[in-house]
N, C-alpha and C positions, 0 to 999 in steps of 0.2 A: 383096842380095849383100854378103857381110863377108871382110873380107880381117885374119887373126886375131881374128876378134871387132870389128874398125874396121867402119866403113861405108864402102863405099868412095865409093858416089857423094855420100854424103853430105862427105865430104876433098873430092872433086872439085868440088864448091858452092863450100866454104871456100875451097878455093886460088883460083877464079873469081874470089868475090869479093873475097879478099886482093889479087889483084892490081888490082884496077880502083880501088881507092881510094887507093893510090900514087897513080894517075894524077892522080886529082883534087887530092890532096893537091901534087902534085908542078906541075901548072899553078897554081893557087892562091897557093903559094909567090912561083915565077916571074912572073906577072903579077899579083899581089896584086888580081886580078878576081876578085871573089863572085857576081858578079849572075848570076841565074838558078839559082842552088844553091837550095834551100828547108830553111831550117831546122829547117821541121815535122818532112819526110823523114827528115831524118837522124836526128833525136829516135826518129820511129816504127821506125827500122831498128836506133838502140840501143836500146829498148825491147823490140824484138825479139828481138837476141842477148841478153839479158838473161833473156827468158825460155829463149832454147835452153840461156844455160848453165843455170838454176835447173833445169829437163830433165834436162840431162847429167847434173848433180851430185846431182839427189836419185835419177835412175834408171837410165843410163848410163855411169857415170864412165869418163870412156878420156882416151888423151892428144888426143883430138878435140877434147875439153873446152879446150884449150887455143888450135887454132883459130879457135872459136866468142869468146874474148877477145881473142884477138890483132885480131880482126875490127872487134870494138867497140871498141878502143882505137884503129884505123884511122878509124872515122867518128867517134869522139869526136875527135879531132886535125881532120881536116877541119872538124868542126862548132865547135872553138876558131877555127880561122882564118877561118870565117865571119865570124863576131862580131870577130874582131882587123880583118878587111879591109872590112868594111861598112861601117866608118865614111869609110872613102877614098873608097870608091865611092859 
């Protein structure tokens, strides 16, 4: 299904996941608790969007493209404050 040429359910993933990594990011912050996050994880999930955008960009370009970064700058920021708060913990 494409809503102008968009994906839609593909938007509907992205916002999904856009919002759920506020969360983490946003307890994170507030109790400077890491434990139980896995650094791996989040590596393989920027790895991931990394490829969706390499995807987007060499055979999709849309402003989805922009989603799929916003995404990964989301778990890059969590995955900084990993590494900032694991040393407390």
């Amino acid at each position: 299904m494409t809503v102008n040429n968009f994906s839609f359910f593909e938007i509907l993933m992205l916002i999904c996941f856009a919002v759920s990594w506020p969360v983490s990011i946003y307890k994170a912050l507030k109790t400077k608790q890491v434990k139980g996050k896995s650094p791996y994880f989040m590596i393989i999930i920027i790895i991931g969007y990394a490829f969706g955008i390499i995807n987007k960009v060499l055979y999709d370009f849309d402003i989805v493209t922009f989603l799929w970064a916003f995404n990964m700058l989301l778990v890059s920021v969590d995955l900084f404050l990993y590494y900032k708060y694991i040393k407390i913990n």
